[in-house]
TORLUMFI-414876 format. One record per atom (N, C-alpha, C): x, y, z. Coordinates in steps of 0.001 Angstrom, whole numbers, padded with zeros to 6 digits, always signed. Layout:
BEGIN
XYZ/...
END
This chain:
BEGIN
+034599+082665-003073/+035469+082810-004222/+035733+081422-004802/+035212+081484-005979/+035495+080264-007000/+036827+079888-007713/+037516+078751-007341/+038696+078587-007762/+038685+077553-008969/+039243+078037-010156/+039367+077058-011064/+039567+075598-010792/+039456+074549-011449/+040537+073223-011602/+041594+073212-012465/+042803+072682-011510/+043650+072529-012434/+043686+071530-013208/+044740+071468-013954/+044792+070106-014867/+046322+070036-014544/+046288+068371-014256/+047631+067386-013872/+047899+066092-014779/+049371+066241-014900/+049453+064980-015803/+050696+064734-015011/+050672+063056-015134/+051585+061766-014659/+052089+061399-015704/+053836+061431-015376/+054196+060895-016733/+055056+059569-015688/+055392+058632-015625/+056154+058036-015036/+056499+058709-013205/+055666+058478-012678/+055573+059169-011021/+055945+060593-011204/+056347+061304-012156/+055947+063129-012092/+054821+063630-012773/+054568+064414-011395/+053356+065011-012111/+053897+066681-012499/+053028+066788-013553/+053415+068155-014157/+051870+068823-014450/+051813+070471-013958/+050701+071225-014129/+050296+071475-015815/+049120+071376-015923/+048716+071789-017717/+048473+072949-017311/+047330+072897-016435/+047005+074047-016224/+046105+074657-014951/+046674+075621-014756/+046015+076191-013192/+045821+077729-012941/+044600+077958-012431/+044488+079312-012477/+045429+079808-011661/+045705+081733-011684/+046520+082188-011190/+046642+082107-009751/+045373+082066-009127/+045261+082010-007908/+045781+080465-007257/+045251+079908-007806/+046103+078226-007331/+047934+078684-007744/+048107+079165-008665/+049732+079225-009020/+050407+079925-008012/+049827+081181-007149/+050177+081917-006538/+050093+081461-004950/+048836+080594-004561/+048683+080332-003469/+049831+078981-003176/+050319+077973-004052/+050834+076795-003979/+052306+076814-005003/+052358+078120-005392/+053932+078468-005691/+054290+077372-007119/+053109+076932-008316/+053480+076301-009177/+053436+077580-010394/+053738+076295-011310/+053918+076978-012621/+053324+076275-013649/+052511+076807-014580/+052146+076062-015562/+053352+075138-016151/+053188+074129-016555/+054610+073162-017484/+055398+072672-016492/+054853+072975-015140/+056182+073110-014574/+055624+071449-013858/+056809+071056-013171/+056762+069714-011863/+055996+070607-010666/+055099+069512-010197/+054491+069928-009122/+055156+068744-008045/+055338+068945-006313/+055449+068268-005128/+054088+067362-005230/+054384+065770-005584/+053499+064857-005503/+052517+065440-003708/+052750+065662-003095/+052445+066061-001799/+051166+067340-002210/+051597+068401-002811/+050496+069491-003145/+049418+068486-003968/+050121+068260-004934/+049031+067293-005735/+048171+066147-005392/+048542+065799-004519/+047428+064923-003807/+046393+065530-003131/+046859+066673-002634/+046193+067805-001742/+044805+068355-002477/+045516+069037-003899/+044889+069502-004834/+043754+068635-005579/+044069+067260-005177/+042903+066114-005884/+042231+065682-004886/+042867+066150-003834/+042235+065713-002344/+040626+066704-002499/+040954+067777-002547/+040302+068550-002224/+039437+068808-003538/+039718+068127-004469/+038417+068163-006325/+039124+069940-006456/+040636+069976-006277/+040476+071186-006968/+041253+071290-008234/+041587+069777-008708/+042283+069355-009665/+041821+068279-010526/+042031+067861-011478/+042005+066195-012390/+043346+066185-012619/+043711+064677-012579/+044848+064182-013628/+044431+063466-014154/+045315+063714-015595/+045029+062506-016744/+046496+062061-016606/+046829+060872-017676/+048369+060411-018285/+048700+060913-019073/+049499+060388-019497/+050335+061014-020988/+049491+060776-021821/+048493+059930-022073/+047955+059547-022863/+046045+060706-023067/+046334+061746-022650/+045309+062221-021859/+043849+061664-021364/+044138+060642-021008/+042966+059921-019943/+042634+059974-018415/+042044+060178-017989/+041667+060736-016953/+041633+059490-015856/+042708+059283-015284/+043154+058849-013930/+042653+058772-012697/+042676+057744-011638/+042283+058256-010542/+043375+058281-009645/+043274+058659-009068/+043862+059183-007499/+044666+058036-007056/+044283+056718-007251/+045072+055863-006684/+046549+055620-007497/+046607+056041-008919/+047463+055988-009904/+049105+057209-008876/+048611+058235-008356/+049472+058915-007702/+050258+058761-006430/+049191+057776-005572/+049158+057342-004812/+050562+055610-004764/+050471+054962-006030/+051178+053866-006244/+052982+054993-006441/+052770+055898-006872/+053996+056846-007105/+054459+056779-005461/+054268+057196-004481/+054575+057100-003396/+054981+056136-002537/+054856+054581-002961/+055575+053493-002943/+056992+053675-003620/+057108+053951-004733/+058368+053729-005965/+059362+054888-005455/+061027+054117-005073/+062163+054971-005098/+061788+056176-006113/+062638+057448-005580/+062425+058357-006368/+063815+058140-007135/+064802+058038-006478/+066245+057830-007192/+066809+056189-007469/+067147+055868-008481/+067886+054623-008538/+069530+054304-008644/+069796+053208-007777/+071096+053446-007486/+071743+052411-008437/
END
């Protein structure tokens, strides 16, 4: 069984789904538009069952998500 790719975008360390077939939405509990767990999403690029681009829609690599996981999530 053939699973679509999704599409991921980074806006400032969140990533948000463009788009993902139903079966990825259902198996990993996202939502189109919605914030995805930097954690699935690495998973999901881990595994080529995703791309991210930026805001800018350019197509990113992996290490760009990866620098997100250094950076506080909250600032005090």
């Amino acid at each position: 069984m053939s699973v679509g790719k999704a599409l991921l975008t980074i806006v400032n360390c969140r990533i948000y789904i463009e788009k993902a077939s139903v079966e990825l939405q259902e198996r990993f509990g996202i939502v189109e538009g919605g914030e995805v767990n930097p954690t699935i999403a690495l998973y999901l690029l881990n595994k080529k069952m995703a791309d991210i681009v930026d805001d800018n829609g350019r197509i990113v690599d992996i290490s760009k998500l990866i620098e997100c996981f250094d950076k506080p999530i909250y600032s005090t």
